[in-house]
Every structure is written in C-alpha cells, then in structure tokens.
N, C-alpha and C positions, 0 to 999 in steps of 0.2 A: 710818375706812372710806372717807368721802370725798375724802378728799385722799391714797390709795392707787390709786380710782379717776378721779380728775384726772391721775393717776402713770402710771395705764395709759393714757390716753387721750393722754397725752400722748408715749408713750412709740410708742405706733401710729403716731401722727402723724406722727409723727420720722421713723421710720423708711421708710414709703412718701414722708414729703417725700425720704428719701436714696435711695430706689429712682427715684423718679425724675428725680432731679437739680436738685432746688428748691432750692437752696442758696445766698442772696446773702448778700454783705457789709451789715451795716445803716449802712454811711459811704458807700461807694460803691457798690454793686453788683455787685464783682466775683464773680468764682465762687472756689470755696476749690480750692488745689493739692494738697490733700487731704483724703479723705475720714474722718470724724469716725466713732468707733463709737460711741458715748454721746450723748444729749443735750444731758448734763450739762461735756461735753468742753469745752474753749476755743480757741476760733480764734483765730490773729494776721493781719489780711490784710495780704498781702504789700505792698498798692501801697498804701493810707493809714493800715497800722498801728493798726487798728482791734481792741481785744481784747473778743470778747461769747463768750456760750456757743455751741453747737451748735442750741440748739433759735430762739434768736434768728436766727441764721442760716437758720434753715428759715420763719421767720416773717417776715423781710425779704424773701422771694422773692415773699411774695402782693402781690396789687395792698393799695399803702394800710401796708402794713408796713414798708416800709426806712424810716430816716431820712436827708434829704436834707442835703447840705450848702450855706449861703446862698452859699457862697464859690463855689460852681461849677453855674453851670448848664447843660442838659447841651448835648453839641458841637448837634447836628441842632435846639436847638429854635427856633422860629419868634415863638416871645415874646420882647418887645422890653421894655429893664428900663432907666429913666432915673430922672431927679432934676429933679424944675421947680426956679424960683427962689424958693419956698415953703419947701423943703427935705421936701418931699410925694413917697413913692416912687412911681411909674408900673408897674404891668403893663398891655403894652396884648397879647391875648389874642385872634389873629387866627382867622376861623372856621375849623372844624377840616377841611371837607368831608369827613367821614365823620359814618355816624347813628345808627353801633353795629348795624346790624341792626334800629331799630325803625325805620325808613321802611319797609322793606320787611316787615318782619313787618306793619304798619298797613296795606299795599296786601293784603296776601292776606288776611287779617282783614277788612279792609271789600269785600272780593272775594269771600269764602262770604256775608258776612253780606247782602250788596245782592241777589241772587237766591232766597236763600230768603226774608227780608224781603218782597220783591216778590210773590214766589209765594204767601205768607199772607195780606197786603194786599188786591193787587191779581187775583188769580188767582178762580178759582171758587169764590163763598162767601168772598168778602173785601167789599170795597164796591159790587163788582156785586149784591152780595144788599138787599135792602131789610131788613136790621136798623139797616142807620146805621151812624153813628159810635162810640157808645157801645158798640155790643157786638164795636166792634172794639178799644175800648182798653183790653185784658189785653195782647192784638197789638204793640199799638202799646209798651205801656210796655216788656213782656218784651225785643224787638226794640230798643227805644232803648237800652234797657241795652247792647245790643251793641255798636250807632253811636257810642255814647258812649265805650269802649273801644277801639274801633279808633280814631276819631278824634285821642281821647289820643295815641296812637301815632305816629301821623301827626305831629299837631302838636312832640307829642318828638323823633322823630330829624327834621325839617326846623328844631326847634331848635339840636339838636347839629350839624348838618352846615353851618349857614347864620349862626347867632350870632355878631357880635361881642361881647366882654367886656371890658372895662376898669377897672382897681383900682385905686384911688388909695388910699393908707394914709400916716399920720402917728401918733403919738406921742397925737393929738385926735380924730380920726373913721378911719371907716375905709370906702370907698364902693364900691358896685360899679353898672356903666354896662352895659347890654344892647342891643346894639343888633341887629334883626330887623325886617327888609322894610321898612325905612323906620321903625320904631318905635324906641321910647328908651324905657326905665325906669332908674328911679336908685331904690337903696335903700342906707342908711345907717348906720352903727351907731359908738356912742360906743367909742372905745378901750380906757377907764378900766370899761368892762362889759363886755369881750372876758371871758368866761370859759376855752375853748378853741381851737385852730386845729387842726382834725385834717384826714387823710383816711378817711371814711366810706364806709361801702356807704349807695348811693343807691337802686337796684332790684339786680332778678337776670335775670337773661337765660339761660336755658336751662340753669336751677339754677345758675349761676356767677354769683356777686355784683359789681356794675360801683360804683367805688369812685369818690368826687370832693372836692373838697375842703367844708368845711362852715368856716364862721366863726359860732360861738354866742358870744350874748351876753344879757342878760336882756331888752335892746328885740326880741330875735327873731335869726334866723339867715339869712345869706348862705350861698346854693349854687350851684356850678358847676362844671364841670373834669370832667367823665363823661368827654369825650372823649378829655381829655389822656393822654399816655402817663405810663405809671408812674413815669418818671425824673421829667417837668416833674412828677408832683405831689409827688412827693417832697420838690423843691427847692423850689416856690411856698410848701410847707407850712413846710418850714425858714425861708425866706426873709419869711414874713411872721408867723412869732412873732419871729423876730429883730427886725424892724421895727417891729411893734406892740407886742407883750410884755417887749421888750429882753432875749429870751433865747432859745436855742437851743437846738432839739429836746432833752429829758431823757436819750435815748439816746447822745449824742453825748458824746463826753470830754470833761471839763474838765480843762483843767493846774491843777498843784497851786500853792498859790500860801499866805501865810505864816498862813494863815486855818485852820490846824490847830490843833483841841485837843485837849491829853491826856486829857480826859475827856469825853464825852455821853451822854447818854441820849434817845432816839425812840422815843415809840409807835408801833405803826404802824395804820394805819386800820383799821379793823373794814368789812368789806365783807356779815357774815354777815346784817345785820338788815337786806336787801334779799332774804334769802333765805326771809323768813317768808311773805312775801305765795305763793311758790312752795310750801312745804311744805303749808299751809291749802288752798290750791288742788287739791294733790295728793289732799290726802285726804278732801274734798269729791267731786270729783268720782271718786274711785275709788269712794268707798261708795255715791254714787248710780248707775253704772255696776253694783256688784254687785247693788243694788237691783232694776234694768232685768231685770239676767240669771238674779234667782232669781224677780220674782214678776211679769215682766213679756213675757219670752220665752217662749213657750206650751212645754210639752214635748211630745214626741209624743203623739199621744191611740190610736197602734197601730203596727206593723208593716208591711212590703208582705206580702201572702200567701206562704206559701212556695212555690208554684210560679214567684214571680216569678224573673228571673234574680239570681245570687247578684253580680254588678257592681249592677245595680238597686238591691239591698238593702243595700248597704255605703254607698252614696253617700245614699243617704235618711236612714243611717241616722248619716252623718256630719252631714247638713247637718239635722237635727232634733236630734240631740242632742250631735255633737262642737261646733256652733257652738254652744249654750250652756254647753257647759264650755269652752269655750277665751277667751269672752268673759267670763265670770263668772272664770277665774283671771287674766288681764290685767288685769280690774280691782280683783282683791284685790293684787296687783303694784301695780297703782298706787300703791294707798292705801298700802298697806305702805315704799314707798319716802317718802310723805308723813310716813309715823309716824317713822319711821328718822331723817327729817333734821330733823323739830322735835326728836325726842330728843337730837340731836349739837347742835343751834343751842341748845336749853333748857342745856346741859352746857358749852358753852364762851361761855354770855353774860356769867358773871361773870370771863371768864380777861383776861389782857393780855398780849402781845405785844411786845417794846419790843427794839431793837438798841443795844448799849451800847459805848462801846469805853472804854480804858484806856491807859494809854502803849505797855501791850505784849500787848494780847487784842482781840480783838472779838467778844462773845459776841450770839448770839439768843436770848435769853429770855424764856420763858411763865410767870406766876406766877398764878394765885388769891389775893387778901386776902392776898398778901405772900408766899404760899407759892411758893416754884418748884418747877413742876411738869417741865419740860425746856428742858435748854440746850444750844445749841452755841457751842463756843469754838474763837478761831482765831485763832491767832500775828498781829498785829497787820502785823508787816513782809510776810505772804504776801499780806495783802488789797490790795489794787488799785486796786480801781473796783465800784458800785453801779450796777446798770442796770434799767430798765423796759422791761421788751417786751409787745407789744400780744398780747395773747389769745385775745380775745372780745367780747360787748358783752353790755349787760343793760340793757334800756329805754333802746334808744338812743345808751347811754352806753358810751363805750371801755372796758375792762376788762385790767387788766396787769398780768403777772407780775413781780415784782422779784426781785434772784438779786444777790448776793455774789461776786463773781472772786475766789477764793482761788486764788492759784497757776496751775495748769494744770485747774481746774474750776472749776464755777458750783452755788453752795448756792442754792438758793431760799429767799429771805425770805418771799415772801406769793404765792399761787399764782392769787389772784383779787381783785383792789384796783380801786378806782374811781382812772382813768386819771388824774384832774386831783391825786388824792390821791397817788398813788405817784410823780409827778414831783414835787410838793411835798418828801415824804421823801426820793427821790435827791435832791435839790440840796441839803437841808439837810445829808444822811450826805456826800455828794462833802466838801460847803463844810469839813465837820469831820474828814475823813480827810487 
C-alpha cells in the first residue's frame, strides 16, 4: 500500500516537474533535447553522456539535487580554488553581496514591530502609569520575542551579503574561516569523522527551501553557501568529498574497471525502523484527537429558533456540529493511517531485501527465513549502472532512492534509504558490476 502510494507521489511529482520544465542533467545541468513520458524512462545527455532515469533528472533541477562535477567549476564563479605548499586545498569564498531577501524582510519586521512595541511601552498605560516595571513585563517579554526574530534576520542576510568564507581541507582536518566586520571565527573538523558532505536545506523563505552546503561529522557540523548559486554548490559539494573523502559524488559514473565479479550478494539497508517512532506518533495523537472530538467539543445544547433566517441556521448548524464531525473523522484518519503502517512495518520486519547478480542475471530479491517472497531478474548484459538520487529527508538526514538502469529504463531498488547508506551500496553494486 505504501510503496503504491510513494508510486503516486512520485509519479505527481514528475509530472508537474515536466510541465513545467524542471528537468536537469545530474552531471552537468543541461536541459534534456527531449521530453521523457515516464519517470521511470532514461536519459543519455547529450553533452556529458550522462545515463540516470527521468525522475533523477527532475530532482537534479532542485537547488541541492544535481551532482556536481570536481573537474569543472562553473564558467561565472568568483571562487578562487588553489593548492598551498602543504598540499592543503583553498576555497577562498568571496562575500556574495546579496542577503537572500532576509535584510529586508528583517527591516520590515523590526519596522511593524518598533511602533507597536513603542505604542504598548511607552504610550498611555505603559510606564507613564505608576504600576512600574514589573506589570509591564508580560509587555516586555511578548515584544522581545519579536526583537529577537527580526534581529535574527537582520544579522542573517547582513551575514549572507557581507561574509567572507574560506576552506581549507586535507586528507587530516578540514576548516572553515569567517570573516565579518572585522571578526574571524575558525571552526574545525577531523577528516577521518567526516561522515557526509551534502547540500541541505538550511531555512525556507516564502515556503521554498534555501539549500547550502553542511559538512557533518561526529565533532559537530560546518555550514555555509545559502548564498551560492546552485551550480558553485553543486561543484564545492563534489569537490570536497573528492578531496576529503577521496571519492566522488555516488551519482556520478564510475568506469568499469577489472574489479568485476561473477558473483555477489548486497543487502540492502532497512530504512523502515525509523518509521516506527512515525507510526506510534500517529496513532497517539489521532486517538487523543478523537478523544477531544467526542467528549471534549461540547455538542449543541439547541437550534436557532425557526424564525431565524434559513443562511443563519445552516452556518450554526455547520460550525456546532459539522466542525465536530469533521474533526472527530480526521482524526480517526489519523490513527488509522498509524495502524495501517505499524501493520506493514510489523509484516515486513522479518523480510530481507538483497541484490544479487550472477555471470548472466541480476535479480532483486525479498525472502522471509529463506523463503522468497518476490524477485526481479534482469539479463545481466542490459544492466548498466546503480544510482542514488536524493528524495527527501527524515531528521535531518538525506533520504534516496536507488534505481537499477536496465536498458532504456530505471527499476527501483529501495524507494526511501538512509543517503550515507545507499552510496555505500551503489559503490559496492558499481565496484562488482
């Protein structure tokens, strides 16, 4: 049921990314010379011979989804990329002068908030009254809340727009250099505890998500690059797992090379028991929710008279009793949808997943305690290449689809994997194809 409706959503998706022309290469950028009717279709781009599915291509268009290449940074950018006599790479990352829109969204925000602040204050019955101080600070706290919000604001986009940054990275540390208004901060991180180098969404701005680069590691995480455009994070992102990691974006092809075997076997990662904390949640809060709606929303206790008007009595008679059926069934929706997904998580906790191949097959198979339950098999010479495309996230964490090029299509191996997990798997399936 789930992974029908992952099918569907995915399938929407697609389709308005193709309506209105979201379509990039995840090597380079280009746009495709033709239009794809399936998701599941495969592109070849023309200019760096890049072969991914349809729905990859509609997911390298977002900010934060192509994969860049270290080899080519892009023509316009203004980042300057050396080598000291350390043998230690340099980004030096000059400030962007743009602030994304929060300088000025922060000037109009502390522009409502200073005059009505003022008028509660300082106006009639603020501290002209002799109650004092203290019965002004509910005032005071409520109002700081605001100050403090816009201020944010402020101090963000005169970061974004005025920041210098500079990245030093080796093999051993990995550092980043900030410099603003005369200030310096250095923060550091071991190499050998780099666990990813993605591009993330960092905020949202006007419901659209603003993407930048993040470096985790277990001493803590580097962030920066809101500003940049999508091409430089692209290449930064590619550029500095190739540098720190000594490997290159998961997305990106590898040549084949004498490191084939006729036979392997891969699990592949279980992403489902990150779903439970979701399921329990759902169905908590749905039966407290039905709780609210049958013994805690009052029902009408009468009618309007009937001489009232009959508009009068439809709308009273919605908002007394349609709004308790309609919250009392959303939230049996709720729960219901809770029950539904511990039943599918309870039923496939004991299954395994595993991609197999052979001199001349490569099948996907799900077994139970040895049993197989469903496979797919596929001529070993039509398969291609293994790829991860970026998804989603779930606490934080990247979330990717991996998909099989068979031919002139793309099979889906795992439709929701933890990101650091399903690169893992591509490189060990690429290494053994």
């Amino acid at each position: 049921m789930f992974s029908k409706l992952l099918k569907l959503i995915e399938t929407a998706n697609f389709k308005a990314a193709v309506k209105r022309g979201d379509l990039a290469c995840p090597g380079c950028g280009a746009k495709p010379t033709a239009i794809p009717v399936a998701s599941k279709d495969v592109i070849t781009c023309p200019h760096c011979a890049t072969k991914a599915s349809a729905f990859e291509w509609s997911a390298a268009a977002k900010p934060g989804g192509r994969a860049g290449n270290p080899d080519q940074p892009p023509a316009n950018t203004k980042i300057t990329r050396l080598t000291d006599p350390s043998g230690s790479v340099v980004w030096n990352i000059p400030a962007s002068g743009k602030s994304g829109g929060l300088l000025i969204f922060g000037i109009l925000w502390c522009s409502i908030t200073a005059p009505l602040s003022g008028a509660f204050l300082f106006g009639e019955g603020g501290y002209k009254s002799n109650d004092g101080f203290l019965a002004q600070l509910p005032i005071i706290l409520f109002f700081g809340v605001f100050w403090v919000v816009g201020l944010g604001f402020l101090y963000a986009g005169c970061r974004n727009k005025y920041a210098k940054h500079r990245l030093t990275a080796n093999r051993h540390t990995i550092s980043l250099r900030r410099e603003f208004f005369g200030g310096v901060r250095d923060k550091s991180l071991l190499a050998e505890r780099i666990t990813s180098i993605a591009a993330v969404e960092l905020y949202q701005q006007n419901y659209a998500p603003v993407h930048g680069i993040e470096i985790e590691g277990s001493q803590g995480k580097l962030r920066f690059g809101s500003a940049l455009t999508d091409d430089e994070k692209a290449w930064l992102v590619a550029d500095l797992r190739l540098v720190v990691l000594g490997t290159r974006a998961s997305t990106a092809a590898l040549p084949r090379d004498s490191a084939r075997q006729s036979f392997f076997s891969f699990p592949l990662p279980k992403s489902s028991n990150n779903l439970w904390g979701l399921a329990i949640m759902l169905m908590l809060m749905g039966a407290g929710f039905v709780c609210v709606g049958i013994f805690v929303i009052d029902p009408p206790t009468g009618l309007p008279e009937n001489h009232s008007p009959t508009f009068f009595r439809i709308i009273d008679g919605f908002f007394t009793r349609g709004f308790r059926i309609i919250w009392t069934l959303m939230s049996a929706a709720m729960a219901t949808a809770g029950i539904a997904l511990a039943v599918w998580l309870n039923k496939t906790r004991n299954c395994e997943t595993r991609i197999e191949g052979t001199e001349s097959e490569i099948a996907i198979r799900t077994s139970r305690h040895g049993l197989v339950l469903k496979e797919r098999v596929f001529p070993r010479a039509a398969v291609t290449d293994i790829r991860a495309v970026v998804c989603g996230s779930s606490n934080s964490r990247t979330m990717k689809q991996m998909e099989l090029i068979v031919g002139d299509t793309a099979e889906p191996v795992s439709r929701w994997t933890d990101g650091e997990k399903a690169d893992e798997l591509v490189n060990q399936v690429r290494s053994a194809l």
